[in-house]
C-alpha positions in Angstrom: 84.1 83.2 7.8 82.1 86.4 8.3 83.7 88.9 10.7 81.2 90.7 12.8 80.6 94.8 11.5 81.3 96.8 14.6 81.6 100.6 14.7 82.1 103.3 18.0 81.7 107.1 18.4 81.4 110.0 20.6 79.9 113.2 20.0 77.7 115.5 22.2 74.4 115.0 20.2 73.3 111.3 19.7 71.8 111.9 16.3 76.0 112.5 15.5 77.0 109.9 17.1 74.5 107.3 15.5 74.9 108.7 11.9 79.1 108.0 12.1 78.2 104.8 13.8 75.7 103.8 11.0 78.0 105.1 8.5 80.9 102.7 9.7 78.5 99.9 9.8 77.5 100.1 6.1 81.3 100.5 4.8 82.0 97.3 7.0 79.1 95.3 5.8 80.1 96.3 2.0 83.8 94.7 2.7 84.4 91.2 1.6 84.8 89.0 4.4 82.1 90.8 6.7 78.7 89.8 7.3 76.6 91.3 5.1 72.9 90.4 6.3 73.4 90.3 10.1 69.6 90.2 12.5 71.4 90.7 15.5 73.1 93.7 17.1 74.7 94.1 20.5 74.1 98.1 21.6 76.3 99.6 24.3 76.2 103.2 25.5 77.3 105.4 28.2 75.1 106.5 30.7 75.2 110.2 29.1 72.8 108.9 26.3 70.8 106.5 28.7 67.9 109.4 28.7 68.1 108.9 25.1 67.7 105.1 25.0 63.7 104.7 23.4 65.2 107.2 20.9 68.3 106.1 19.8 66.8 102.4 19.5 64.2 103.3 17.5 66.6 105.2 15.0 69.1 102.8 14.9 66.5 99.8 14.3 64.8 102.1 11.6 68.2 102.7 9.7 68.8 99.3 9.8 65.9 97.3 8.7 67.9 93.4 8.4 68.3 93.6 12.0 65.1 92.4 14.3 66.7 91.5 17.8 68.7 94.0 19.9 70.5 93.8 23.0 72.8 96.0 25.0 72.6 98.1 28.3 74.3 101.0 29.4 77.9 101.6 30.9 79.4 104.8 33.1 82.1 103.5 30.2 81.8 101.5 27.0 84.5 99.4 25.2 85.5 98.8 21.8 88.9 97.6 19.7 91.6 99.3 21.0 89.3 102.7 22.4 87.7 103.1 26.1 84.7 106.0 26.3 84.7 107.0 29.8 82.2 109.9 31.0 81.5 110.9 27.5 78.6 110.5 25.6 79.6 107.9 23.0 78.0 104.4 21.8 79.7 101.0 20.4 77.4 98.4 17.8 78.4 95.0 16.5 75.9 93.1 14.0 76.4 89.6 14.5 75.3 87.4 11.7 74.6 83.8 13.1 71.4 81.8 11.9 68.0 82.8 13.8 67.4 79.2 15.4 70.7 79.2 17.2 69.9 82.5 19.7 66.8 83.7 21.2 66.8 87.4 22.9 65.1 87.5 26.4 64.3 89.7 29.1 62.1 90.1 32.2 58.8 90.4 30.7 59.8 87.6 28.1 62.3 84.8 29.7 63.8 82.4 28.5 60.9 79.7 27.4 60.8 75.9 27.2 61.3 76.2 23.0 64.7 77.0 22.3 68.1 75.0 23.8 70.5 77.0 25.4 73.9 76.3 25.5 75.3 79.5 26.7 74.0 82.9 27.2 75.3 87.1 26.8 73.5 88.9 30.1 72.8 92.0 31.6 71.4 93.1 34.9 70.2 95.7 36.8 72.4 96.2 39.8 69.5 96.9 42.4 67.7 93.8 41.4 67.4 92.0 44.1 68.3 88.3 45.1 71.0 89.3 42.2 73.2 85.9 43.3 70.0 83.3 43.0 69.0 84.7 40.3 72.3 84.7 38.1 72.6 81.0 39.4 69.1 80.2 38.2 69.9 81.5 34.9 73.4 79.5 34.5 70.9 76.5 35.5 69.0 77.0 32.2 71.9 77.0 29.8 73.2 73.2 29.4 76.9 74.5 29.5 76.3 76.1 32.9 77.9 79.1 31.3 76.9 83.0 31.2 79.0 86.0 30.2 78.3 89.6 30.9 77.7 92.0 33.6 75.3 94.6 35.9 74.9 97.7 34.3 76.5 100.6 35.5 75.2 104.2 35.4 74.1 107.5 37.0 71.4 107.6 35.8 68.3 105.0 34.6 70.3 101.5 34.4 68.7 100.6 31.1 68.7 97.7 29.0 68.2 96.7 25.5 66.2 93.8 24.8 64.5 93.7 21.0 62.9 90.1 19.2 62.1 89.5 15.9 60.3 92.9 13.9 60.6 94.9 17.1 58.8 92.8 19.3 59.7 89.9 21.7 57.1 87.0 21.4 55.0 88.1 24.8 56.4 91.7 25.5 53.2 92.5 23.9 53.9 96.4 22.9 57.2 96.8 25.1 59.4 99.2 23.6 62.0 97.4 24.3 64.1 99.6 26.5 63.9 98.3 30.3 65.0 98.6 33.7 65.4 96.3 36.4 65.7 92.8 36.0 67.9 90.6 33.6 67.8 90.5 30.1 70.5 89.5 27.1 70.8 86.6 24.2 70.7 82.6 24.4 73.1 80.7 22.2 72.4 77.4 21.2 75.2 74.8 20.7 76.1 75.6 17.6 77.3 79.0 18.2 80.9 78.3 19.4 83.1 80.8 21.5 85.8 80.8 23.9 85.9 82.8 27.1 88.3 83.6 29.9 88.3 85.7 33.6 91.1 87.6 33.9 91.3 89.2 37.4 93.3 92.1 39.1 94.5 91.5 42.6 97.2 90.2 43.7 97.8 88.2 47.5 99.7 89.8 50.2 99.2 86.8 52.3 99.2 83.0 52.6 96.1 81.3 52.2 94.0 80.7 54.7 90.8 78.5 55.6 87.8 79.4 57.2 87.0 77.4 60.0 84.6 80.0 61.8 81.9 82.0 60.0 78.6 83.5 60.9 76.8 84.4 57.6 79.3 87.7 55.9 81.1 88.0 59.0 84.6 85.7 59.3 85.2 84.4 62.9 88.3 82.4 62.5 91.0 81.7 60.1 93.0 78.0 60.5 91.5 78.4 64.7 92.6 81.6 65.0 90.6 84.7 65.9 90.1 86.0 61.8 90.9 89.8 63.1 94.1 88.7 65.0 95.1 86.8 61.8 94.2 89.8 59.2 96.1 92.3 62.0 99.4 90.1 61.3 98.7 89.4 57.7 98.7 93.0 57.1 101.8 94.0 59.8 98.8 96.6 61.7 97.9 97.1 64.5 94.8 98.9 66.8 97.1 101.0 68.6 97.6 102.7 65.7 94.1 103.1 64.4 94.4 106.0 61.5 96.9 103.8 59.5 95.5 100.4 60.4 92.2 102.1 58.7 93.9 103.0 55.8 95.2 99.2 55.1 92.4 97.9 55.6 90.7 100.2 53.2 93.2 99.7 50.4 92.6 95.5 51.3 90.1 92.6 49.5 89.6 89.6 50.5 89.5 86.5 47.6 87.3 84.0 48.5 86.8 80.4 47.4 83.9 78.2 48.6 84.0 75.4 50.1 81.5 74.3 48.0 83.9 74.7 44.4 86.8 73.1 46.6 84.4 69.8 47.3 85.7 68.5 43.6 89.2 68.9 44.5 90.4 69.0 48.3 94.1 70.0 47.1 93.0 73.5 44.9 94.5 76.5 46.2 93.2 79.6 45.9 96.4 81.0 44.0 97.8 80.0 41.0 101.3 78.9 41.2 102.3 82.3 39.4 100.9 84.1 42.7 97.8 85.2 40.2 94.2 84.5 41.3 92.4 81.5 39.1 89.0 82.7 38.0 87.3 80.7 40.7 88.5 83.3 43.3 85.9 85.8 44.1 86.8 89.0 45.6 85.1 91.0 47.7 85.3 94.2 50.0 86.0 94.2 53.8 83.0 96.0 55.0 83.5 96.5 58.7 85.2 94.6 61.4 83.6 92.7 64.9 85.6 93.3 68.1 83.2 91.5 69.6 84.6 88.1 67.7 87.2 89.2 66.8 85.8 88.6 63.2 85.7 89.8 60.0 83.0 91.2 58.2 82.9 90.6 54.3 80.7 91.7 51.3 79.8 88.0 50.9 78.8 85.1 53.0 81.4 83.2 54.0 80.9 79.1 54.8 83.3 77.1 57.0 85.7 75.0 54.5 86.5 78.2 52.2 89.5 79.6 51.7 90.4 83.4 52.2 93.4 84.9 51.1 93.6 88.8 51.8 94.8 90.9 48.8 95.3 94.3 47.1 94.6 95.3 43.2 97.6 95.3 41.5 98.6 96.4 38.1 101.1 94.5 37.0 99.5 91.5 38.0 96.2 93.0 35.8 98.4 93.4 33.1 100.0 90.3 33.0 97.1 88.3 33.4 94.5 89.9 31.0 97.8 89.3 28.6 97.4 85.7 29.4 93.9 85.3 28.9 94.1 86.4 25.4 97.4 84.1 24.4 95.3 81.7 26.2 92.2 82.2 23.6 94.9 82.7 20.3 96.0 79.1 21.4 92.9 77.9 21.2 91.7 79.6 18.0 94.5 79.9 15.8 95.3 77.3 13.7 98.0 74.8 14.8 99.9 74.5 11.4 99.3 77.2 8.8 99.9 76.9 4.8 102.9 79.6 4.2 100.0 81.7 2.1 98.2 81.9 5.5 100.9 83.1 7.2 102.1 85.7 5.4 98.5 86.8 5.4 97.7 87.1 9.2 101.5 88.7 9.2 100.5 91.2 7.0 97.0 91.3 8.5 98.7 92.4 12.1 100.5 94.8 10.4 97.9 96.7 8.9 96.1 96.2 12.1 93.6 94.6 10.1 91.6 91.4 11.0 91.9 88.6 8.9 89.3 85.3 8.6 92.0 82.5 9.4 92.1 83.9 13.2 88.9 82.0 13.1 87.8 85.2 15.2 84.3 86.6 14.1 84.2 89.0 17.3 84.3 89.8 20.9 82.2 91.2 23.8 84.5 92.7 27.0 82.9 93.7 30.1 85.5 94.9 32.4 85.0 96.2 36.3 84.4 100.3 36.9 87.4 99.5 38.9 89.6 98.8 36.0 89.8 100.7 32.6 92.6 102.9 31.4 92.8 104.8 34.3 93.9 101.2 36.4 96.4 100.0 33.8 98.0 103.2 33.4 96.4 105.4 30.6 93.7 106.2 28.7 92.4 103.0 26.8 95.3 101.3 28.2 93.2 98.3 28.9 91.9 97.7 25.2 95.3 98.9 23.8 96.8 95.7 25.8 94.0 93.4 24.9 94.7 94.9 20.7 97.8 94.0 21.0 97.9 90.6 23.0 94.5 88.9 21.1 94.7 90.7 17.2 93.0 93.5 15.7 89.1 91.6 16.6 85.6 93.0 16.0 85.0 94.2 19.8 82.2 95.8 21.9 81.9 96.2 25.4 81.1 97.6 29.0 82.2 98.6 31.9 80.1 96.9 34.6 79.7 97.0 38.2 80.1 93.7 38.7 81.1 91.2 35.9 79.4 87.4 35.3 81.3 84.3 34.0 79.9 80.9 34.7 77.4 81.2 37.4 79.5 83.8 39.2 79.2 87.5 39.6 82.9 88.9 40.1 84.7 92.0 41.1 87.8 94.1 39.4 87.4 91.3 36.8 88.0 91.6 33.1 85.4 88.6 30.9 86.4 88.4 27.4 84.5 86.3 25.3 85.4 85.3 21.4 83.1 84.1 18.9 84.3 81.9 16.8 83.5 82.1 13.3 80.7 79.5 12.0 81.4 77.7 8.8 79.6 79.1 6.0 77.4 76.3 5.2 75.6 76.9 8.7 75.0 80.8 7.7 
């Protein structure tokens, strides 16, 4: 297998920064086991550099010639293995070497066309796009797994994208630089690129489950025939007579949804999993306001009769034991079942020397994980890679941190979407 080069820094000046990144790249790339003639790169930065964007792209495409399609966006925080950037100017690459016919970058001034098969596909979005649900659904509907991964871009500043195909151009961009805002853009993987992805979420219930029986677009009239704000008053043990406190509750409280629509396949799914952790077909959202009116509840979401509710809190424990999941979940899966005693000792010594090693079948990783989340959620700073390090392997890794993450067709909320790549056999490179 070829592991994917990948390579992080921080510094002030993103001249610095790019010339440490550049110079981790080439020792990786001279390293057996690592690709060596990679065309694609995933670029990530914080929103310190996001003025810099046209430049740094145009450096970093210069210094490295083999590489003709970009993609990336910008992050108020960027990921990579075992290290989280937050508020400080720093920027994460990973050259991913998989033949040209099995992905195709796109973006808003040159979608996704009728040529190339689409099995899955890496996005990123501008947050004040509008219509941002319809359109993350249209794109799912042009990949034949159904399946995206990524996230909205996060910044202060412009919410830039990356979007570069073949010798600096994407067929139809005409002379676009590349660097964009608004929109969607990211890479298409055809079938043959094989990975392995999982939603790990962060809240935990304080409630039983409920169904929606009531609803008038966002705002949630009853729960099981019962006004939703008397039920969400004695779900939470508050009251209106006490106003100041009640408002505080309610502040701290989400709501995870399920729609009625995902239930349809199975009428006995619950919204909880039976370890009291959400499944990653829960979506949470924010209680925006309340209606005495109705005595309804108003969410950041619509809400359709037949889904269930569940109110709930972020919890850290319960992020910590269920992003660990996730990654045992994709070892499982990648790992190899029986291993000849030379292997073994191998990835032993591999883990050790915190070190990745081929037979993980692991070329590398993209995580996009919520603003909400990040070291300073799971106790400490890069707390959230360290966990992921140490519960997946020592795995070629870039990332964001997004305000609002996208698995399947779905955009999420205090989510955590890791995706693996798994490595392709060397006759298809």
């Amino acid at each position: 297998m070829k592991l994917f080069p990948y390579a992080h820094a921080t510094h002030p000046q993103w001249q610095m920064a790019a010339a440490l990144v550049l110079a981790q790249l080439r020792a990786q790339m001279a390293l057996h086991g690592y690709a060596s003639a990679p065309t694609l790169a995933l670029l990530y930065i914080t929103d310190h550099y996001a003025s810099a964007a046209q430049e740094m792209l145009e450096h970093l495409s210069a210094e490295l010639p083999l590489v003709t399609d970009w993609s990336g966006t910008v992050g108020v925080g960027i990921v990579s293995n075992n290290v989280e950037y937050w508020d400080e100017p720093a920027l994460a690459v990973m050259l991913l070497e998989i033949p040209g016919e099995q992905y195709r970058v796109f973006s808003g001034v040159a979608p996704l066309g009728l040529g190339f098969e689409a099995h899955t596909a890496l996005v990123h979005v501008d947050p004040a796009t509008a219509d941002l649900g319809e359109l993350i659904e249209e794109m799912a509907q042009r990949t034949d797994a159904g399946y995206l991964f990524g996230g909205l871009a996060s910044s202060r500043g412009p919410a830039v994208q990356f979007a570069v195909g073949g010798n600096g151009n994407i067929s139809g961009q005409g002379a676009a630089s590349g660097v964009f805002s608004g929109g969607l853009s990211g890479v298409a993987f055809g079938p043959d690129v094989l990975m392995v992805s999982r939603v790990t979420q962060g809240c935990m219930p304080v409630a039983a489950v409920r169904h929606v029986t009531e609803a008038d677009q966002n705002v949630v009239i009853a729960l099981d025939g019962e006004p939703a704000l008397d039920v969400m008053l004695r779900d939470l043990s508050i009251s209106l007579e006490q106003p100041q406190q009640a408002l505080e509750v309610v502040r701290a409280t989400l709501v995870g949804l399920v729609s009625a629509q995902d239930l349809q396949h199975d009428v006995h799914r619950t919204a909880l999993r039976q370890t009291g952790n959400f499944g990653e077909d829960v979506l949470v959202r924010h209680i925006v306001g309340l209606d005495p009116g109705r005595r309804g509840v108003a969410v950041s979401d619509r809400v359709a009769v037949g889904a269930q509710l569940v109110f709930c809190r972020r919890n850290v424990q319960a992020a910590r034991a269920d992003l660990t999941r996730i990654c045992a979940e994709i070892r499982e899966e990648l790992e190899p079942q029986e291993q000849e005693l030379e292997t073994a000792h191998a990835l032993q010594a591999s883990a050790l020397e915190s070190a990745p090693h081929p037979a993980r079948q692991m070329a590398g990783a993209v995580y996009v994980s919520c603003t909400g989340r990040g070291g300073q959620h799971f106790g400490g700073p890069s707390a959230e890679m360290q966990l992921v390090r140490r519960a997946l392997g020592d795995v070629p890794m870039v990332g964001f941190f997004a305000g609002g993450e996208i698995a399947h067709n779905h955009l999420y909320g205090y989510t955590g979407v890791l995706t693996v790549f798994m490595a392709l056999p060397e006759a298809a490179l």
